[in-house]
C-alpha positions as CSV (number, residue, x, y, z in Angstrom):
1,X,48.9,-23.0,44.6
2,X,45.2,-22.9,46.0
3,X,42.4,-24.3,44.6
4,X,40.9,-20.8,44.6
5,X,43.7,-19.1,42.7
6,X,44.4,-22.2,40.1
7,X,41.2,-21.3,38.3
8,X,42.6,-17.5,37.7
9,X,46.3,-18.8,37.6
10,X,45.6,-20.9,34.1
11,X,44.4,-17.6,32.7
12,X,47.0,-14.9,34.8
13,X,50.3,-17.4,34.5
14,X,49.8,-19.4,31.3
15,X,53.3,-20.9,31.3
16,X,53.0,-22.7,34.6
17,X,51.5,-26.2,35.8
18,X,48.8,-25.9,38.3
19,X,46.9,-29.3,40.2
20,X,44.9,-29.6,43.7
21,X,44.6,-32.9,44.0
22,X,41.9,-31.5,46.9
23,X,39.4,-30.7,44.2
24,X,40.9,-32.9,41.0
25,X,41.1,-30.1,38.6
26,X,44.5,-29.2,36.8
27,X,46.0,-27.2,33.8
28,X,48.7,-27.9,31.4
29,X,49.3,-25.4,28.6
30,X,46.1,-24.0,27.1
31,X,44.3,-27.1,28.2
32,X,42.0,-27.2,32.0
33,X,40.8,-30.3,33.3
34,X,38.9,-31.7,35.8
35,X,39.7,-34.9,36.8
36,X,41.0,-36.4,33.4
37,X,38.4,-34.8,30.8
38,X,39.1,-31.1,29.5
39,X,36.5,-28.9,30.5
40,X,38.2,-25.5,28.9
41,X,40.8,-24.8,26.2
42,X,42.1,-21.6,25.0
43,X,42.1,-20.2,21.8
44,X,42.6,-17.4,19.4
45,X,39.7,-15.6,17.4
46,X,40.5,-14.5,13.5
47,X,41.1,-11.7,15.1
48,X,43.8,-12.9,17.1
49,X,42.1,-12.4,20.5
50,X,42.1,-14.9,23.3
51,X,39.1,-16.5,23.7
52,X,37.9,-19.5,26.4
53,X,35.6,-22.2,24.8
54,X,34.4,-24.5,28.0
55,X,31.7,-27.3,28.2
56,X,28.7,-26.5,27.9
57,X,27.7,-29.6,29.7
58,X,28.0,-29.8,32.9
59,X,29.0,-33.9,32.5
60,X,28.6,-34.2,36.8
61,X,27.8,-32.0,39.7
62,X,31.2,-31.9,40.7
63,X,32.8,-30.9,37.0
64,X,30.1,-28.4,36.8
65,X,31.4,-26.6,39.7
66,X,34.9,-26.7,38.3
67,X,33.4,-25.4,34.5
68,X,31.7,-22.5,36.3
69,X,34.6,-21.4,38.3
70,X,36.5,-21.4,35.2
71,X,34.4,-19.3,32.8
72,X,33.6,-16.9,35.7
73,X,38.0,-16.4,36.2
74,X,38.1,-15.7,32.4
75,X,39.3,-12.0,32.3
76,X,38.5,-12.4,28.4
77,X,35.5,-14.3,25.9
78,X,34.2,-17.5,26.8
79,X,32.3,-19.4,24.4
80,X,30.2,-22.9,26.0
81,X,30.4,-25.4,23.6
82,X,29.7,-29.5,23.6
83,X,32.5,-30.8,24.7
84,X,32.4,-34.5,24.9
85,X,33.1,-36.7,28.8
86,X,36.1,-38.1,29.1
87,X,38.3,-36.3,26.6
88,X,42.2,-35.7,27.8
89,X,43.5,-34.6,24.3
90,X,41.7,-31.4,23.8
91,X,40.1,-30.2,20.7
92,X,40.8,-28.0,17.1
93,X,38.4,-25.3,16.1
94,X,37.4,-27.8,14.0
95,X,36.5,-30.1,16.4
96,X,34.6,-27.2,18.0
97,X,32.9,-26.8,15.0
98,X,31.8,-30.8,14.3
99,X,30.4,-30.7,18.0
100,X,28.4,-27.6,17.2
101,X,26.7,-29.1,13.8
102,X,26.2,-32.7,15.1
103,X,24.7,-31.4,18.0
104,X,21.9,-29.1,16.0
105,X,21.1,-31.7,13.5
106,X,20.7,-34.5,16.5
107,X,17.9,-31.6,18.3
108,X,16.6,-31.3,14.6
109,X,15.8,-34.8,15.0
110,X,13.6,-35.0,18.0
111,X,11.3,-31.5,17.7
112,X,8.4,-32.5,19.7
113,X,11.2,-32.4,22.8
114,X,10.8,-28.5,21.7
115,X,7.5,-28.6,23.8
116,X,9.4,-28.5,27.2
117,X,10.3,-24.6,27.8
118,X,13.8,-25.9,29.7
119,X,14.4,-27.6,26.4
120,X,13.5,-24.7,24.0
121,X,15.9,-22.2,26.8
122,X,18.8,-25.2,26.3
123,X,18.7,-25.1,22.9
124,X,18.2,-21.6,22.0
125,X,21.4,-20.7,24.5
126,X,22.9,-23.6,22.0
127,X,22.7,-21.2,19.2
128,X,23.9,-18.2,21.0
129,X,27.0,-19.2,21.8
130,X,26.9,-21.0,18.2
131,X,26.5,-17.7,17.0
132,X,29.6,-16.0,19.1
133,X,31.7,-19.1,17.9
134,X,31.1,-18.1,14.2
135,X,31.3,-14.5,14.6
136,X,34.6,-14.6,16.1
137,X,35.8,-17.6,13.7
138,X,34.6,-16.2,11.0
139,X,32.9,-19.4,9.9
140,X,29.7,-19.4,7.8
141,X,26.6,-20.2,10.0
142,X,25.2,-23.6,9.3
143,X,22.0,-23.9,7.6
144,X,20.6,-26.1,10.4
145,X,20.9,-23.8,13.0
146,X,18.6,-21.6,11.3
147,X,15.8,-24.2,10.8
148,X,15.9,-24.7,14.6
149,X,16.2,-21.4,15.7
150,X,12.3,-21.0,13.3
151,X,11.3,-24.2,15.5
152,X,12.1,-23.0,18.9
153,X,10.4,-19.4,17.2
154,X,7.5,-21.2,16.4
155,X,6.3,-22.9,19.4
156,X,7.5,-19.6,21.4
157,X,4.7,-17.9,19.4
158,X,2.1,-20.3,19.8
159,X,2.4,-21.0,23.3
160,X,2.9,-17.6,24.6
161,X,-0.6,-16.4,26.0
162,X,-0.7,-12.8,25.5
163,X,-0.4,-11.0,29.0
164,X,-3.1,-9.4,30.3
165,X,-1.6,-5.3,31.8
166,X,-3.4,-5.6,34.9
167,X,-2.6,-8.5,36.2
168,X,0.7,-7.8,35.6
169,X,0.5,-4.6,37.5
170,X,-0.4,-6.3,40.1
171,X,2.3,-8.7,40.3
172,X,4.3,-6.0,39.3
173,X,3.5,-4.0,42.7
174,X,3.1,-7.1,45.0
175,X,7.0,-7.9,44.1
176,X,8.0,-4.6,45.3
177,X,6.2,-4.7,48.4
178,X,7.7,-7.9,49.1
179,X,11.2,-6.8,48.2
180,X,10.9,-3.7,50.4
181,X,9.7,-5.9,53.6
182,X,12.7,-7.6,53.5
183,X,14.6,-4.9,52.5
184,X,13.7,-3.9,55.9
185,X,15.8,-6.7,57.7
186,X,19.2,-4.6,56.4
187,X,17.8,-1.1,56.3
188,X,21.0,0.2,58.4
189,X,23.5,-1.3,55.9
190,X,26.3,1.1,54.9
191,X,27.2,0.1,50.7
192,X,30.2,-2.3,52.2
193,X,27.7,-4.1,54.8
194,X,25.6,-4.7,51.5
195,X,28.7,-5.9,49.5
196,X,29.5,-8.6,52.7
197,X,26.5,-9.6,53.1
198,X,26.0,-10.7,49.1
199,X,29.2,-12.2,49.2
200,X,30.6,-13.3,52.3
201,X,28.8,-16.1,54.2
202,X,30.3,-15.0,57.5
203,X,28.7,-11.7,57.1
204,X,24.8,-12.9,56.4
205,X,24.7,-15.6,59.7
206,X,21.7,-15.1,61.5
207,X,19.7,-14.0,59.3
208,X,16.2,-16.4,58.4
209,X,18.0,-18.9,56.0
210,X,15.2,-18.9,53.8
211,X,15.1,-15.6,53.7
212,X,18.3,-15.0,52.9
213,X,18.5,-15.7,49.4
214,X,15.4,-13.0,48.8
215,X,17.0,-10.6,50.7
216,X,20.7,-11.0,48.4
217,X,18.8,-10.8,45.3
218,X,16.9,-7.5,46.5
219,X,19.9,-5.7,47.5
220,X,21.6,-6.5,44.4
221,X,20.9,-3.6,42.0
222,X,22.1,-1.2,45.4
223,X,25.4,-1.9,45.1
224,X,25.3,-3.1,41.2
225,X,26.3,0.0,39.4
226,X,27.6,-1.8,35.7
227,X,25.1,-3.9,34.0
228,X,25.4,-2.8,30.5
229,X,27.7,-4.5,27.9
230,X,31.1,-3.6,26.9
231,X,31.4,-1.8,23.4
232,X,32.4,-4.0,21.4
233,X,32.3,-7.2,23.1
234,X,30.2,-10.5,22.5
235,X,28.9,-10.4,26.3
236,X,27.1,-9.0,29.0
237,X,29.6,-9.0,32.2
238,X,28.7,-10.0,35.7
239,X,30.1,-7.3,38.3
240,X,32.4,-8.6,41.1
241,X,32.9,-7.1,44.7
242,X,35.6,-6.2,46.7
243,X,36.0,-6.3,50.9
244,X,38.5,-5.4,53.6
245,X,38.7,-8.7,56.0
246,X,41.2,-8.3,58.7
247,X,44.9,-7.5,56.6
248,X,43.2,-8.6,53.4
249,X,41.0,-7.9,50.3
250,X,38.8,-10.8,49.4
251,X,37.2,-10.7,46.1
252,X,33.6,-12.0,45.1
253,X,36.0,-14.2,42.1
254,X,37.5,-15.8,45.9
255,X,40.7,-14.1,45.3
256,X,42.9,-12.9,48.4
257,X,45.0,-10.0,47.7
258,X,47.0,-8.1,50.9
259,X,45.1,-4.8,52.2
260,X,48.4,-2.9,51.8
261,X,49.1,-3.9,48.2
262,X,45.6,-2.9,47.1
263,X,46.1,0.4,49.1
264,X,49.1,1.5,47.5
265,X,47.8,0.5,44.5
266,X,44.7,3.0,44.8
267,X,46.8,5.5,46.1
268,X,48.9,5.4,43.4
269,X,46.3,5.8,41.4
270,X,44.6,8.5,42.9
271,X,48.4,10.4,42.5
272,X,49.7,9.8,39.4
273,X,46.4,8.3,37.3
274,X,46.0,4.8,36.3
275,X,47.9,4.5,33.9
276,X,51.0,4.2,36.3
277,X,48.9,0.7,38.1
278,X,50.1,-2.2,35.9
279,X,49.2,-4.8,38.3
280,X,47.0,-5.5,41.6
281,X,48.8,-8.8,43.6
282,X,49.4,-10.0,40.0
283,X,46.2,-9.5,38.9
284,X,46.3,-7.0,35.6
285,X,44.5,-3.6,35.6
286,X,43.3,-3.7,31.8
287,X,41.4,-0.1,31.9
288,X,38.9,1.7,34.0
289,X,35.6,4.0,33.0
290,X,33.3,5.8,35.3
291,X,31.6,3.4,35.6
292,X,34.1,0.4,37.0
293,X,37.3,-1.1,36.6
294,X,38.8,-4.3,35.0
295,X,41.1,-6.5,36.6
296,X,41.9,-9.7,35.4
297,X,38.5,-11.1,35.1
298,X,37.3,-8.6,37.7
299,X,34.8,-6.0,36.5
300,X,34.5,-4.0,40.2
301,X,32.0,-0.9,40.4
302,X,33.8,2.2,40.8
303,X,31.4,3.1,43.7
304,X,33.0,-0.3,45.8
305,X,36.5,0.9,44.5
306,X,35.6,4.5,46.3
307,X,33.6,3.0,49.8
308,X,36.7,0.6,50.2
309,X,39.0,3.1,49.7
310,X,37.2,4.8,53.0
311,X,38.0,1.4,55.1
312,X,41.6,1.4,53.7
313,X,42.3,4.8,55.7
């Protein structure tokens, strides 16, 4: 077991036992850990679906790594929620719910903190995912959260200036000229060049480091065809990629599946619908749109399905 699979293994092969020593991260039943301390548990909604709840504190820069490639292997919901350093035994939903209401009344306490934006942003995320853990637990929302929610409202409304349409116009049109000068720098780039150079390191050397960065959020929305919720669902999904290296398929999620699997997989598709593709190197397909296709925790565009299929032969 890798450390890049063991994140997607905990979620894709729930009766095993996965460690890397390399990286001090483990699972063991519905429980993930980094080091000793559980950073992500697995649960079932009222509804009886599967949901992640993971720390929403990122405790060291190490374990926040490890919490962020957990969430972002969860093929299902993830709720953040204030999980507490050092904790090996894992939590109940009630637990969940404690950590929740202590941690409200404890921001209630200090409301001039409310002045610092990054504090107001912290805190209002707080109650989102407070929300999402009510809604799908069916609990009653606590009156607290309401009477900071009106806080964070509040100074919001006060210290937002109102914004003046020319000015921002002009910011407006200054962005795009920037973004189109360094959109010159990978003007030749077929929709797979665009796809490596977001994702894969190898593919973006030579290019002005500190340009680099500009130029990957600029050709973002030119190969990001999904960015609108799922019906139904409590969350917005982030779209992953898919490239041919070599004999292999690498995935934005780090996942390395073998060029001929995914091939026949597609073909088969193509042939006989997907319906007849359970599985892609052990990796669930869960359903497809026009749009993209889900599997596991990949959401990948239909357009990268179609330009990869082109590489494949």
């Amino acid at each position: 077991m890798s450390k890049d699979t063991l994140f997607h293994d905990f979620f894709h092969n729930p009766k095993a036992r996965g460690s890397y020593s390399g990286c001090n991260v483990s699972f063991r039943d519905d429980k993930f850990y980094s080091y000793s301390t559980v950073i992500g548990q697995k649960f079932q909604t009222k509804d009886k679906h599967p949901v992640l709840i993971y720390s929403r504190d990122r405790m060291s820069s190490t374990t926040g790594r490890h919490i962020s490639y957990l969430y972002h292997a969860c093929p299902y919901l993830q709720i953040g929620a204030p999980f507490t350093y050092g904790n090996s035994s894992g939590y109940t939903i009630k637990d969940v719910k404690s950590a929740f209401e202590d941690s409200i009344s404890i921001y209630l306490n200090f409301p001039y903190r409310l002045e610092r934006q990054s504090y107001r942003e912290d805190k209002a995320d707080l109650l989102g995912s407070y929300s999402m853990f009510c809604e799908a637990f069916k609990f009653k929302p606590f009156a607290k959260a309401e009477k900071l929610s009106e806080a964070i409202r509040l100074v919001n409304e006060k210290r937002n200036k109102p914004v003046d349409p020319v000015k921002a116009e002009k910011r407006r049109l200054a962005k795009e000229r920037k973004q189109a000068k360094l959109l010159e720098s990978v003007k030749g780039f077929t929709y797979m060049d665009k796809v490596r150079f977001y994702c894969d390191p190898k593919f973006s050397r030579g290019f002005d480091a500190a340009k680099k960065q500009e130029i990957r959020r600029s050709i973002t929305q030119s190969i990001v065809s999904i960015i609108t919720p799922l019906p139904g669902s409590f969350l917005s999904f982030t779209p992953s990629f898919i490239w041919l290296d070599g004999d292999v398929v690498r995935t934005s999620q780090r996942i390395t599946i073998p060029a001929a699997i995914v091939k026949r997989a597609i073909e088969t598709w193509r042939k006989k619908g997907i319906g007849h593709v359970n599985a892609v190197g052990g990796y669930s397909v869960d359903h497809a749109t026009d749009d993209y296709i889900k599997i596991g925790c990949h959401y990948i565009p239909m357009q990268n399905i179609t330009e990869l299929e082109k590489e494949l032969g």
